[in-house]
Backbone as a ProteinNet text record, in pm:
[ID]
protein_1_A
[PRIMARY]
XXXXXXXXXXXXXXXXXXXXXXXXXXXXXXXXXXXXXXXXXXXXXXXXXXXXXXXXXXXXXXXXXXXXXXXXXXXXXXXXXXXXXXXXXXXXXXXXXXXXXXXXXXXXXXXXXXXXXXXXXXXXXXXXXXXXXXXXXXXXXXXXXXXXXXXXXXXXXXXXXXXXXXXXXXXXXXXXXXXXXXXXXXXXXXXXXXXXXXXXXXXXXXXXXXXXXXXXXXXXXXXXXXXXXXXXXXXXXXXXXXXXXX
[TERTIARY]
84.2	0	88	100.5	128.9	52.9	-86.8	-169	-162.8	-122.4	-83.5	19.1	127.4	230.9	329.8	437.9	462.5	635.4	633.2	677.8	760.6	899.8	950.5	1019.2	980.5	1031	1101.6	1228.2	1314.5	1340.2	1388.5	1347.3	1209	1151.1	963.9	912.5	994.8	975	1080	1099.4	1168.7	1075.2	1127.2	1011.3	949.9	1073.9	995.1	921	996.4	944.9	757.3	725.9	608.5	554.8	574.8	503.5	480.7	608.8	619.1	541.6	527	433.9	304.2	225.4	76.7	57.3	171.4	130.4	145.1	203.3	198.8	116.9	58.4	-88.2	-163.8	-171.2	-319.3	-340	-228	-225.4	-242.7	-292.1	-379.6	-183.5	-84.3	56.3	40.3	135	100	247	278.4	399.7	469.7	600	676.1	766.5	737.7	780.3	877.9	1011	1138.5	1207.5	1244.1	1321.8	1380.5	1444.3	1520.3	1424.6	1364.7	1296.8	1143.7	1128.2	940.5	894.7	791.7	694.9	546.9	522.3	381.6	339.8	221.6	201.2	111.1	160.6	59	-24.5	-66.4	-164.7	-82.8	-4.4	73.7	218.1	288.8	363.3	523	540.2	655.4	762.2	886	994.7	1104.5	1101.6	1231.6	1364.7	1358.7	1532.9	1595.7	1726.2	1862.2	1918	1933.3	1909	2074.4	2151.6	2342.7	2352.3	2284.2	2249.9	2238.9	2330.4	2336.6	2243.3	2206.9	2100.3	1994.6	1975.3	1843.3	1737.3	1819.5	1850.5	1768.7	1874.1	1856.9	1716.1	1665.8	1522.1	1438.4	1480.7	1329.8	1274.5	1393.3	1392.7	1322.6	1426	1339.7	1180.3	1143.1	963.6	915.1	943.2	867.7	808.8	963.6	901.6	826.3	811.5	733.6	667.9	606.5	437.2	393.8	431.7	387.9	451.4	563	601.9	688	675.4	743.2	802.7	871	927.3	932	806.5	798.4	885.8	920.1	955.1	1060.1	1135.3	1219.1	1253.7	1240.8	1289.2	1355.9	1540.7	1615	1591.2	1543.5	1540.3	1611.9	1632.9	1703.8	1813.4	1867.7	1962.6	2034.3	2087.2	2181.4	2312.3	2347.6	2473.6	2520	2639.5	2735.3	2660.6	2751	2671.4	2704.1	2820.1	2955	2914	2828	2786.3	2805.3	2768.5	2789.8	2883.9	2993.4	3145.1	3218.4	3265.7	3321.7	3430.1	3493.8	3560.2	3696.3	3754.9	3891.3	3867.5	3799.2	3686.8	3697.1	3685.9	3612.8	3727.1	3726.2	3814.6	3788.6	3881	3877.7	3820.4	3799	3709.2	3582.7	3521.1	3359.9	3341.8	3459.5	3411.2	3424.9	3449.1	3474.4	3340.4	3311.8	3167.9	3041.1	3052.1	2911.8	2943.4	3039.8	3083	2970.9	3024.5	2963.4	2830.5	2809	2631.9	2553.1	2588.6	2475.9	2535.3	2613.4	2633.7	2651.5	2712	2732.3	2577.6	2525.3	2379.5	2284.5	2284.3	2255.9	2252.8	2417.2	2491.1	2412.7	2369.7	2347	2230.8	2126.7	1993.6	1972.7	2037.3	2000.1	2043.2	2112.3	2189	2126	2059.2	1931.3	1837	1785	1668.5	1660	1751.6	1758.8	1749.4	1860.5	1848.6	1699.2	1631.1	1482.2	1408.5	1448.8	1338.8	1390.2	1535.8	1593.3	1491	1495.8	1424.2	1239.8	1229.8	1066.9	1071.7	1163.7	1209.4	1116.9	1132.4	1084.8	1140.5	1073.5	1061	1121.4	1091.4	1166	1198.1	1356.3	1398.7	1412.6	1409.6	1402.3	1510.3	1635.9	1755	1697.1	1742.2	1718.7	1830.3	1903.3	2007.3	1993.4	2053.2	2006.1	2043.2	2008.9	2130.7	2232.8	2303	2443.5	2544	2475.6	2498.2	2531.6	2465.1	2440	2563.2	2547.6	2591.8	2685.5	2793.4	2875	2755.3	2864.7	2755.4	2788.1	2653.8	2643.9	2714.4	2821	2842.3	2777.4	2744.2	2706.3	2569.4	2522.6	2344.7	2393.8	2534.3	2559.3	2611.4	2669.8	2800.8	2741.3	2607	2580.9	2570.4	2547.1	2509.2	2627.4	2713.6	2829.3	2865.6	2742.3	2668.9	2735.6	2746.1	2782.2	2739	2743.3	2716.4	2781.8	2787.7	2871.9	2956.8	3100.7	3080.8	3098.6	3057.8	3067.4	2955.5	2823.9	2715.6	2709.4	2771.5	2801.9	2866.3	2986.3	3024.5	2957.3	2829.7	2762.7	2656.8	2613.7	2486.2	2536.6	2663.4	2685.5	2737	2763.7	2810	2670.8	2567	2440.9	2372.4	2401.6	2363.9	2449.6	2520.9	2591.4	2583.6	2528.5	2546.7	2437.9	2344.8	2192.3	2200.8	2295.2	2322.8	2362.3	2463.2	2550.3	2445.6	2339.9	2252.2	2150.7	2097.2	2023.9	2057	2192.1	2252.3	2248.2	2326.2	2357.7	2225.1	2117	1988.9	1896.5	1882.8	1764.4	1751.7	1821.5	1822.6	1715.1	1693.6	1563.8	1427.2	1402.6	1339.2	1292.3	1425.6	1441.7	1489.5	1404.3	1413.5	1479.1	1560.9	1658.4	1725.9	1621.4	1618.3	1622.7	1659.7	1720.7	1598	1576.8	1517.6	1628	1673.1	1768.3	1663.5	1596.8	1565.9	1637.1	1594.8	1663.3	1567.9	1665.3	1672.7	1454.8	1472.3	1335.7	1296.9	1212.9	1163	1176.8	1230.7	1216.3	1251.1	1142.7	1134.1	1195.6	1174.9	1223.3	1399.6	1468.1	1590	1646.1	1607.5	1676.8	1697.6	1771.2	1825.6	1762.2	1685.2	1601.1	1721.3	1797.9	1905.4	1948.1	1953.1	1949.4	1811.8	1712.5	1586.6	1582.6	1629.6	1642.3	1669.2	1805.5	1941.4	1857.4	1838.2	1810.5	1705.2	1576.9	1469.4	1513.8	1635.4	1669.9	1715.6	1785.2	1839.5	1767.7	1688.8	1593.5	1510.3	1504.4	1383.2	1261.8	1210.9	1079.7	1099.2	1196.1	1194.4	1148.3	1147.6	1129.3	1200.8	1168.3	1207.5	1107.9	1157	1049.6	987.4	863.6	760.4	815.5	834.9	788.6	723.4	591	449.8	493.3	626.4	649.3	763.7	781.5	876.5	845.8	746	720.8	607.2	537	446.8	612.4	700.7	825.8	855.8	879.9	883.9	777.2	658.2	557	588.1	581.6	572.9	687.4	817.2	927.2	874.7	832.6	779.1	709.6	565.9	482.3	497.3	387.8	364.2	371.4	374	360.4	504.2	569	739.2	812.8	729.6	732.7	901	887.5	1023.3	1174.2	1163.8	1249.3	1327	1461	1533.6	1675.6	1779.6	1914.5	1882.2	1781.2	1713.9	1748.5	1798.3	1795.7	1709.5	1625.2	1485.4	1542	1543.6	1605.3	1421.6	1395.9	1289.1	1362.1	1406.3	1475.1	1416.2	1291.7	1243.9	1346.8	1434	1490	1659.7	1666.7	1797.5	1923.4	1924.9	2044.7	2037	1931.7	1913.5	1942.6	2014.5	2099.3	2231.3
-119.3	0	124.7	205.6	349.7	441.1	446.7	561.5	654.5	750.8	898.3	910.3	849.1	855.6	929.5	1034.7	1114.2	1082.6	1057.7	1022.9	1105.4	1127.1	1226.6	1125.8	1099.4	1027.5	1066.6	1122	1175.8	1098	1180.7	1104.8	1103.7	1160.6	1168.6	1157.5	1222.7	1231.4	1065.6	1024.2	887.6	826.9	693.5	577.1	528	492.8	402.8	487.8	647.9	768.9	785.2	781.5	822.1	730.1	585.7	481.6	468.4	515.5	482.2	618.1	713.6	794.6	796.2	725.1	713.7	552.4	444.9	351.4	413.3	452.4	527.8	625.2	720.5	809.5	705.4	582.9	525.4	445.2	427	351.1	441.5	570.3	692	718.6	723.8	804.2	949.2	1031.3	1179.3	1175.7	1235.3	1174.6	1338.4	1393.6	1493	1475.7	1491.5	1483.9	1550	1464.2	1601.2	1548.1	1635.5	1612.7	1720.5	1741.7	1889.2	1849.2	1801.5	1787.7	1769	1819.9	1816.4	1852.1	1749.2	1838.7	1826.7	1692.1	1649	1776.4	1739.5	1863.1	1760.5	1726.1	1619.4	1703.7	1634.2	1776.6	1747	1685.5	1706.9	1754.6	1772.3	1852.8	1837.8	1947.7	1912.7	1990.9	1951.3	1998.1	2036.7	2147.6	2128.3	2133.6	2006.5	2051.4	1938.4	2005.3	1910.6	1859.8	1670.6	1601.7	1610.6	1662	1688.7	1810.3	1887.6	2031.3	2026.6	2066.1	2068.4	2134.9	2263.5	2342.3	2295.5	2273.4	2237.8	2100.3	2006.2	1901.3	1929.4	2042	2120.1	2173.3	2232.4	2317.2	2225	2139.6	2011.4	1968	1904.6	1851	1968.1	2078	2171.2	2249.9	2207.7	2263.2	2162.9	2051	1895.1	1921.1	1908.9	1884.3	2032.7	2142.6	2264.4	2249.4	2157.6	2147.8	2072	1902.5	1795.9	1731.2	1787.9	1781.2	1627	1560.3	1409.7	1415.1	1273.5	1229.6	1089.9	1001.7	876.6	769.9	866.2	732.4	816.3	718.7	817.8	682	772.7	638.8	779.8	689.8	784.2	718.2	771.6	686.3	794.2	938.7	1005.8	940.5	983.8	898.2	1049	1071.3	1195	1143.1	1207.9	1155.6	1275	1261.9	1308.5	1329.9	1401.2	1364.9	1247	1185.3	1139.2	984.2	989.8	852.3	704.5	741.8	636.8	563.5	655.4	612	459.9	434	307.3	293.9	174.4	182.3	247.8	267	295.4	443.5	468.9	624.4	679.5	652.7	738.3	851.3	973.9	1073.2	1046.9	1036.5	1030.7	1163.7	1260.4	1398.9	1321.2	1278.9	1201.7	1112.4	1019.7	902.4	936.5	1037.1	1148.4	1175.3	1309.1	1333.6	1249.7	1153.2	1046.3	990.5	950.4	907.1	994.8	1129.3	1271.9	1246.5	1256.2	1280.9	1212.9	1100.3	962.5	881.2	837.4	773.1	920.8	995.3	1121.2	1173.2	1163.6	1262.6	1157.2	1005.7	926	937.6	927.8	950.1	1101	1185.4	1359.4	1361.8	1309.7	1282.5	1200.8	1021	928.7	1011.9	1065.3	1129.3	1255.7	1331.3	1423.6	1367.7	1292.7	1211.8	1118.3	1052.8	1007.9	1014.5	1126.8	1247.4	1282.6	1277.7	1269.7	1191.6	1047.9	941.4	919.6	922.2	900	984.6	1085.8	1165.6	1109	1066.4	999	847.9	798.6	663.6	567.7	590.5	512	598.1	499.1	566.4	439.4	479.7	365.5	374.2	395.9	413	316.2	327.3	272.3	295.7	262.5	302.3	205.2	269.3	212.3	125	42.3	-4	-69	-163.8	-262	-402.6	-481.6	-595.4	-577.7	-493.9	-451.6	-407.9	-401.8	-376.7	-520.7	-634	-756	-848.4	-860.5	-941	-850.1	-899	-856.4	-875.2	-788.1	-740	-804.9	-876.9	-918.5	-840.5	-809.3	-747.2	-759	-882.4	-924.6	-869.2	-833.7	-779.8	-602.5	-574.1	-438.8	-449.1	-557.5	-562.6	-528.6	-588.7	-573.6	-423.9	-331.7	-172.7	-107.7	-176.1	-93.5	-12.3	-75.6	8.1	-81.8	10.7	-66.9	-10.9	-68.6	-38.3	77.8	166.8	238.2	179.4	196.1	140.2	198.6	351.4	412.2	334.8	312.5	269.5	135.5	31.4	-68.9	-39	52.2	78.1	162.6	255.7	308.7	235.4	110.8	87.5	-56.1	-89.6	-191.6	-126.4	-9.4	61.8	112.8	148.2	142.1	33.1	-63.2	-171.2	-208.7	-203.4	-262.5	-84.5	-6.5	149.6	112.9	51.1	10.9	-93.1	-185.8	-279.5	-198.8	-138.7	-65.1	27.3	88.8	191.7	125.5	10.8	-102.8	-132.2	-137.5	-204.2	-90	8.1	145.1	210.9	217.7	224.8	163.4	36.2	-75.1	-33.2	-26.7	43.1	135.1	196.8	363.1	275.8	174.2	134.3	159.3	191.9	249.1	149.3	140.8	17.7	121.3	35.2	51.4	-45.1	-36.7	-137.5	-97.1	-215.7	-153.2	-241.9	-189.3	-227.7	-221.7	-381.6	-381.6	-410.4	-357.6	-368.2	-389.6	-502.1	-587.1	-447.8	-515.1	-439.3	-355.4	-267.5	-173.3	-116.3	-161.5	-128.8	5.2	60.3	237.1	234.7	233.1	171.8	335.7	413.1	553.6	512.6	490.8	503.4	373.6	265.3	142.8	98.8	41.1	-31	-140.3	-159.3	-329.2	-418.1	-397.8	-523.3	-553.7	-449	-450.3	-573.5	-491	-549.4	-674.6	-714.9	-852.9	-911.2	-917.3	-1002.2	-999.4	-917	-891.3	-981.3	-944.9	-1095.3	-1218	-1222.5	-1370.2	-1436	-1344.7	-1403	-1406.8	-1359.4	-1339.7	-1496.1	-1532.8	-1622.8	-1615.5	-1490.4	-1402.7	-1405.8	-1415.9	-1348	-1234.4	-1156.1	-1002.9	-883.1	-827.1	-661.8	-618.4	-568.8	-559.6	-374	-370.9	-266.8	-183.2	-49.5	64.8	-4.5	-9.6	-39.4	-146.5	-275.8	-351.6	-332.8	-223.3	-196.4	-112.4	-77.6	80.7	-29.5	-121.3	-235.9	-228.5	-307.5	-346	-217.5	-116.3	-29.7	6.6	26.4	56.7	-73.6	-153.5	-255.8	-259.4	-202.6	-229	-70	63.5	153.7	106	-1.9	-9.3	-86.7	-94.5	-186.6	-305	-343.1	-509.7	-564.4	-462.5	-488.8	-460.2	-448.3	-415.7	-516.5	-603.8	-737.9	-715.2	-655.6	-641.1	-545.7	-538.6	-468.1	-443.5	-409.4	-462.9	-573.1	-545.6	-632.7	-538.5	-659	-598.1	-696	-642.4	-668.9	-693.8	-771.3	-815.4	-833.7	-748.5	-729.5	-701.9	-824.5	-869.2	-956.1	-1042.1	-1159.5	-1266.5	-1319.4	-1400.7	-1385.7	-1284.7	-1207.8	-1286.2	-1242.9	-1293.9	-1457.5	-1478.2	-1658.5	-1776.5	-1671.5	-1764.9	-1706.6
0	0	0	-88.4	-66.6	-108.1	-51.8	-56.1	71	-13.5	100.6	117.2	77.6	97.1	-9.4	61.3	18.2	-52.3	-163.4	-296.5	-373.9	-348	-445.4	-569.9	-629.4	-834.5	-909.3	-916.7	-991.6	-1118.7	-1265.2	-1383.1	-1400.5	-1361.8	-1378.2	-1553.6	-1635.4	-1774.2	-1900.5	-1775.1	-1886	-1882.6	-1987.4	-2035	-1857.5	-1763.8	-1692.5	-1596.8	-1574.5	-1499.8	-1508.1	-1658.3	-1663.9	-1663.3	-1626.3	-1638.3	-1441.5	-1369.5	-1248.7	-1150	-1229.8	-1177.1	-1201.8	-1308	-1311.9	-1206.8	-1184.9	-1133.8	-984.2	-922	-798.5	-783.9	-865.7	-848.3	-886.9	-887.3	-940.8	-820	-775.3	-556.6	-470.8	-503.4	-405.8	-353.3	-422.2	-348.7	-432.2	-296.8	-359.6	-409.8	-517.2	-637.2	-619.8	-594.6	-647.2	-750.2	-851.6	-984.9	-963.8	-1011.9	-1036.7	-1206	-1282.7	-1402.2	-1485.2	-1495.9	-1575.2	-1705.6	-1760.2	-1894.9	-1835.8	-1721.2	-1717.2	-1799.3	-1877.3	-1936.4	-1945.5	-1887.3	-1822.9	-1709.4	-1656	-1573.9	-1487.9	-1368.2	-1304.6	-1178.8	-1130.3	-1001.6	-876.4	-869.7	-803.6	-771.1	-704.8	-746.6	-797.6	-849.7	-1016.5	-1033.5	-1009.5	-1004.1	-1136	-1190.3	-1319.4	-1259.2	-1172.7	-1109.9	-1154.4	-1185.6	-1205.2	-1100.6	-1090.3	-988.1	-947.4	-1037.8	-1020.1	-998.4	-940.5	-863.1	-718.2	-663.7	-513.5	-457.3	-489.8	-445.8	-483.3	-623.1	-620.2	-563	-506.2	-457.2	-326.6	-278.3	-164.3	-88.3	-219.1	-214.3	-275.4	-326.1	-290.7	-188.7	-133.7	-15.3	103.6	65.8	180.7	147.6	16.5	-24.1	30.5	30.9	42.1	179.7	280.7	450.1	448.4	387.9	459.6	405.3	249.1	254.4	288.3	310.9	364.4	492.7	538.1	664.7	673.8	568.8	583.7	411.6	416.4	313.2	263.3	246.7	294.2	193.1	89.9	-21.2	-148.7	-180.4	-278.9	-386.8	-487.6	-607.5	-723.2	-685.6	-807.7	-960	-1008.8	-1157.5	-1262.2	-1204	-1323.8	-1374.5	-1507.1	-1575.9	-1679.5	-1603.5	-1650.9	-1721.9	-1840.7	-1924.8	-1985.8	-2043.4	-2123.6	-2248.6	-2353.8	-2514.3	-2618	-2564	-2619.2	-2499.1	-2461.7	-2358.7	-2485.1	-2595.9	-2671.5	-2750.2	-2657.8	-2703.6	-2658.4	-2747.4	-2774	-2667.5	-2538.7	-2425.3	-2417.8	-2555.1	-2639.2	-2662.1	-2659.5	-2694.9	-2626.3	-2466.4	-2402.4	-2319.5	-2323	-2273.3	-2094.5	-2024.4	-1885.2	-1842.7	-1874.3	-1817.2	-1869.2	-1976.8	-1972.6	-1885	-1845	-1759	-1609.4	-1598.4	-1408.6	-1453.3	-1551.8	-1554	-1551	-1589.4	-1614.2	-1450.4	-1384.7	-1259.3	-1178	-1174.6	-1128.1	-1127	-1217.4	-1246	-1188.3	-1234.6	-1190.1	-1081.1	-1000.7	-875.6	-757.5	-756.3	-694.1	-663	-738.6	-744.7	-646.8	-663.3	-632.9	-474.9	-459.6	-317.7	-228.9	-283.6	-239.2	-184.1	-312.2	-279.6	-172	-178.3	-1.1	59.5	72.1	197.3	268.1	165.6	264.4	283.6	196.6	195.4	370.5	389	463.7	593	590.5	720.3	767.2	656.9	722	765.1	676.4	713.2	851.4	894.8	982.5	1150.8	1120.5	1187.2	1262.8	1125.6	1113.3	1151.4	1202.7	1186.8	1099.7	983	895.8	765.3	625.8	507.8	396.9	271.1	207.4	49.2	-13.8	-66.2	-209.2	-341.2	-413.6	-522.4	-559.8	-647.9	-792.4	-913.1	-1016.6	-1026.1	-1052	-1130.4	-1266.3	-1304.6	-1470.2	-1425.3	-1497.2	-1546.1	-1512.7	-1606.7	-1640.4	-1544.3	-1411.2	-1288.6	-1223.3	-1258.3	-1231.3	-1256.2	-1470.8	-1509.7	-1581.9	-1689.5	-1775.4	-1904.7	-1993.3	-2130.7	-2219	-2335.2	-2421.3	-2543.3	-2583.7	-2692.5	-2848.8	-2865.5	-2954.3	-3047.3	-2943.6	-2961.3	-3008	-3019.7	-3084	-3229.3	-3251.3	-3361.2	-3470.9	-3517.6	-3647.5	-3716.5	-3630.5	-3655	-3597	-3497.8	-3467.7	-3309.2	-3250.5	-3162.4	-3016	-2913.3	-2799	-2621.8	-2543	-2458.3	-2341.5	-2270.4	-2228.1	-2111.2	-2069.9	-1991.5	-1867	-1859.2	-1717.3	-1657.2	-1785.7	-1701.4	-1612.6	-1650.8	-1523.4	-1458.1	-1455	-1356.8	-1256.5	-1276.5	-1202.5	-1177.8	-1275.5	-1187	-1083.6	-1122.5	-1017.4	-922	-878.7	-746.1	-702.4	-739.9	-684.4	-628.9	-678.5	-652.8	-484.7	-496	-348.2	-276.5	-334.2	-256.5	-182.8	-209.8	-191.1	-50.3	-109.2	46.4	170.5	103.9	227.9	313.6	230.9	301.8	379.2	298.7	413.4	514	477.1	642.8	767.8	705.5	831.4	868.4	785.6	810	874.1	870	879.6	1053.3	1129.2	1256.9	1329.1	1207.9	1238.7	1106.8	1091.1	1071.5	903.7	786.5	673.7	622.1	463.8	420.8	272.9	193	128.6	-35.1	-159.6	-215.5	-352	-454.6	-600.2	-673.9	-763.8	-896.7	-1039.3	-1122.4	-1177.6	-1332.7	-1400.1	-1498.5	-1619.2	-1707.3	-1853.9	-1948.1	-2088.7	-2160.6	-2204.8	-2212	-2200.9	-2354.8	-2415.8	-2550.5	-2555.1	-2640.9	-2748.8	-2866.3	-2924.2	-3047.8	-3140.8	-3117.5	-3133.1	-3127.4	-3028	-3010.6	-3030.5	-3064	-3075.6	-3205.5	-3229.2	-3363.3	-3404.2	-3521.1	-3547.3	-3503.8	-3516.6	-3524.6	-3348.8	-3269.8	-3153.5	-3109.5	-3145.7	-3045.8	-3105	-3247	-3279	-3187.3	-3191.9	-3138.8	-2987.6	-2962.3	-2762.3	-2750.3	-2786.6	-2812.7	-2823.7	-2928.4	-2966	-2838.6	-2784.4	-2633.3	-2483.8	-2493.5	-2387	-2367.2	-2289.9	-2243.5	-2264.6	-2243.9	-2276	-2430.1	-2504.7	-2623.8	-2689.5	-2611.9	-2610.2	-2508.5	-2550.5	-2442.2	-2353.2	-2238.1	-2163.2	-2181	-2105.9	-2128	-2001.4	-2014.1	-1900.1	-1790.8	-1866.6	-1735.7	-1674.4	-1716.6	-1640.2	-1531.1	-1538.6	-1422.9	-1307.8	-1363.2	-1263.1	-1120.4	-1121.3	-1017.8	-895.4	-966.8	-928.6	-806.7	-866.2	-758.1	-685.7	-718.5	-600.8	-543.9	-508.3	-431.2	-291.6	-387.7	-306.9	-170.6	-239.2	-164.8	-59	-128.7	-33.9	110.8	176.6	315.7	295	134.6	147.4	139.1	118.9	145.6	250.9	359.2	501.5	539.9	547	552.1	460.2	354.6	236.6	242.3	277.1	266.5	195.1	139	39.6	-17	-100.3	-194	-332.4	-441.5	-559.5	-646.6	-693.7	-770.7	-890	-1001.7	-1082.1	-1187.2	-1278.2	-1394.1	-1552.4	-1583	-1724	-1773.2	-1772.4	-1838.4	-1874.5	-1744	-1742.7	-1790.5	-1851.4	-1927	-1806.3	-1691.3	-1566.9	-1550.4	-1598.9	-1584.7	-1682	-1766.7	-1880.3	-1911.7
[MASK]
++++++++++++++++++++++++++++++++++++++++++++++++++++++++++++++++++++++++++++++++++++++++++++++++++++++++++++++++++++++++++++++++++++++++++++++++++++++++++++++++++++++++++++++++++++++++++++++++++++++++++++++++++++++++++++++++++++++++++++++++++++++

């Protein structure tokens, strides 16, 4: 259950963002939308802040407790990058791979860390980190070759340090009664940004034999938010249609 419960969603405007904010307003949660690319307009309330902004980070956190006085739930899903993110491992300039470092595990780190300070306060609350697969397992190269295309690799290196960032916060937490948990989502249909030859190959290998949907990831996190995950804590949620099981 997370009805009434007060919800800040960062990434609010990505595939799984807008899928994970109508499934959390449709469980009666009051949702604070944050995304430097807002452009939905939900009735609740909506942040254009940059989640690698110290201040603005800052003045979320501090609008939140002075209109609703708590902070019950946080799910980072922004996914901030470089322009040059699609550079090949031989490619990549060490100032991009500090910056993508920066952005997305750092920002990660800024946000639990006020966030917390509150639930801490409230002794409760419960945190939700995105990670992937790729965080999990090592990468299929293969599902790129035909088009040329490859995977980045600051991004395992940031989503597998979320992934155990996630344990570590369970643990020093679970104390004040703060639960602390990852959602590692397999590869996610965009049919806009993906390569036929990609979603081929990726189907071909899948168990599911397909790619998975938005709407199937965003349940995954209300759940881990809600009361029925009351027990669950440095848990990483693994939603790939079998992708880690072969």
């Amino acid at each position: 259950m997370v009805e009434n419960k007060i919800i800040i969603l960062t990434g609010a405007t990505g595939l799984i963002g807008k899928e994970t904010y109508n499934h959390l307003l449709s469980h009666g949660a009051i949702v604070i939308s944050v995304d430097i690319n807002l452009r939905h307009a939900p009735k609740d309330m909506t942040y254009n802040y940059d989640v690698t902004n110290k201040k603005d980070i800052d003045s979320l956190i501090k609008d939140v407790i002075e209109i609703y006085g708590r902070i019950d739930g946080l799910v980072n899903l922004a996914y901030p990058r470089t322009k040059d993110w699609g550079n090949k491992f031989e490619d990549i300039p060490l100032d991009s791979w500090r910056k993508n470092v920066e952005m997305q595990l750092n920002s990660v780190f800024y946000i639990c860390q006020q966030v917390l300070e509150i639930m801490k306060k409230q002794s409760y609350g419960s945190i939700v980190n995105i990670a992937s697969v790729y965080g999990v397992v090592g990468n299929d190269f293969t599902i790129y070759e035909e088009y040329g295309g490859t995977s980045p690799a600051a991004y395992s290196a940031v989503k597998g340090g979320i992934i155990n960032f996630t344990r570590y916060l369970a643990s020093y937490y679970g104390k004040y009664s703060i639960r602390v948990n990852c959602v590692s989502p397999g590869g996610i249909l965009d049919e806009k940004n993906q390569h036929p030859s990609f979603i081929k190959k990726y189907s071909e290998k899948s168990p599911l034999k397909r790619l998975g949907n938005p709407e199937e990831i965003a349940p995954a996190i209300t759940f881990l938010l809600s009361d029925e995950a009351s027990f669950i804590t440095g848990h990483n949620l693994v939603v790939d249609g079998g992708w880690t099981a072969i």
